[in-house]
C-alpha positions in Angstrom: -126.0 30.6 225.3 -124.4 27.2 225.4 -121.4 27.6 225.8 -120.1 25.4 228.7 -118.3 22.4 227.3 -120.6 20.4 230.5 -124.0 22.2 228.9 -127.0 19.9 227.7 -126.6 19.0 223.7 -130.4 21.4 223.7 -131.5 24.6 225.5 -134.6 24.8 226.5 -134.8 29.0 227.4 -138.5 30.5 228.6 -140.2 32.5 226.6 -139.4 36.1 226.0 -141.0 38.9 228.0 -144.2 40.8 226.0 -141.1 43.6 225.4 -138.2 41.7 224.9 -137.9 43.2 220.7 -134.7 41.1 220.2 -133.9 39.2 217.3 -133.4 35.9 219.9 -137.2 36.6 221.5 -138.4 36.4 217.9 -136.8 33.0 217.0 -138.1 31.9 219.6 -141.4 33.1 219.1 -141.5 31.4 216.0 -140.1 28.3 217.4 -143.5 28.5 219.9 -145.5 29.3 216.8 -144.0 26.0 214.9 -144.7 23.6 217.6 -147.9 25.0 218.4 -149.3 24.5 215.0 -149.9 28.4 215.0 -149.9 29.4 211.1 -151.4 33.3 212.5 -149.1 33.7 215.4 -146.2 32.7 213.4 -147.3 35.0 210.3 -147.8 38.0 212.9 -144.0 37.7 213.6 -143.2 38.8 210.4 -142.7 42.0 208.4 -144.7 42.4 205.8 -142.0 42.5 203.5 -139.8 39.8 205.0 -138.0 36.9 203.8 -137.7 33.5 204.4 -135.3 31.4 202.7 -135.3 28.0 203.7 -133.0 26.4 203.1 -130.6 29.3 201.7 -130.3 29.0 197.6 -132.1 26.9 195.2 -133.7 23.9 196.6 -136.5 21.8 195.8 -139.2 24.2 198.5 -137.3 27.4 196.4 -136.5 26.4 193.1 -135.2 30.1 192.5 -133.0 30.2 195.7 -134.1 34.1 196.3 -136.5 32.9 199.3 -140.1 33.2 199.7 -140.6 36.9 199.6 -143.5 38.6 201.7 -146.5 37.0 204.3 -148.5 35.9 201.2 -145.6 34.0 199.8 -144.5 33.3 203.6 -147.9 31.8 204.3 -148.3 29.3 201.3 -144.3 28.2 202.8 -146.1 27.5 206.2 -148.9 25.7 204.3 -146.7 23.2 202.0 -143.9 23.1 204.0 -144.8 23.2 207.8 -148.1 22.4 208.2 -148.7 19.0 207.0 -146.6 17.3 209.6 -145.6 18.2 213.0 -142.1 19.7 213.4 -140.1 19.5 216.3 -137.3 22.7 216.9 -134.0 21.4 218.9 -132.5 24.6 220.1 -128.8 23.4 220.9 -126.9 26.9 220.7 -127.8 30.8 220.1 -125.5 33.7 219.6 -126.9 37.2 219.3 -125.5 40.4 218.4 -127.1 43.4 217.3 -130.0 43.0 215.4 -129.7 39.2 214.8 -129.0 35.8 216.0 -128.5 32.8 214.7 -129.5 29.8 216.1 -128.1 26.4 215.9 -131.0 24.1 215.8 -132.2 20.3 214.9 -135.5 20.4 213.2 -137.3 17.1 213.3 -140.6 16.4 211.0 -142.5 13.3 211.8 -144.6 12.0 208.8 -148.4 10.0 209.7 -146.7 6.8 209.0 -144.4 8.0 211.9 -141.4 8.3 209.8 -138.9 11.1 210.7 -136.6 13.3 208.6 -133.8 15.5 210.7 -131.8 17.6 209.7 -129.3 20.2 211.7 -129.8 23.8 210.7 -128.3 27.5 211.7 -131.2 29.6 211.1 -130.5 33.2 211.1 -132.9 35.8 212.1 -132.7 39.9 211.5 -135.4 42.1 213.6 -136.1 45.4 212.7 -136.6 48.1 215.8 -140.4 46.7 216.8 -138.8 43.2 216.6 -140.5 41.8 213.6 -138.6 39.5 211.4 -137.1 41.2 208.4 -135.1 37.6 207.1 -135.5 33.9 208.2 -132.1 32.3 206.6 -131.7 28.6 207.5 -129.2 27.3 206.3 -128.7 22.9 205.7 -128.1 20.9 203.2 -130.7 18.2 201.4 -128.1 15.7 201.5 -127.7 16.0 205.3 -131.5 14.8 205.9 -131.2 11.8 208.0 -134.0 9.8 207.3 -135.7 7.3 210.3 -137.9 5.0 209.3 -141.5 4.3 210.9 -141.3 1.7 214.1 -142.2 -1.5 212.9 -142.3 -2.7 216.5 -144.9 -0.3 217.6 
């Protein structure tokens, strides 16, 4: 997807087909799930034994780096992490093979004093055969948050 040098900088693909068990449908599934606020539909996505490390390796939302390991730990990620503030998903490029995809993607949180932290991200998702989400990888850099502050104009 996306690669015509003329393309849009963002893809903007439908939703998957009820069927569609790829790794790409589920990504975007959970991109839906994200902007929709949807901590259940989001969770549902996942194996119960999945992993989501975001970012990849030690960080201040994973000080261990080994990723938040299973929906309970999944869940409490979506709580601190996504929750709080709305998050906005720019899909600019996928590439799919097999049971994966990664996805090239600028994720956009806006804070209530309408602040905005972005950051660019490939996020890498692995499906198992029914299509739920084994590992969530993102992988980006703390240090490559670009910071906007609120609108004083506004």
């Amino acid at each position: 997807m996306n690669d015509r040098p003329d393309a849009p900088n963002h893809l903007d693909p439908p939703m998957p087909a009820d069927g569609d068990r790829s790794a790409r449908a589920a990504s975007l599934r959970s991109r839906a799930a994200v902007h929709a606020g949807d901590r259940a539909a989001w969770l549902a996505l996942f194996r119960d034994d999945a992993v989501v490390q975001d970012p990849v390796g030690p960080s201040p939302l994973d000080e261990s780096g080994e990723g938040h390991s299973g929906k309970e730990a999944i869940g409490a990620f979506w709580d601190t992490v996504i929750a709080p503030n709305p998050v906005h998903m720019e899909l600019r490029g996928s590439r799919a093979g097999g049971h994966e995809v990664a996805n090239e993607l600028t994720i956009t949180t806006t804070f209530p004093d309408g602040s905005k932290a972005a950051v660019d991200v490939v996020a890498i998702y692995l499906v198992d055969d029914r299509g739920l989400i084994g590992s969530l990888r993102a992988f980006w850099e703390f240090d490559s948050l670009r910071i906007t502050p609120a609108d004083q104009n506004g």
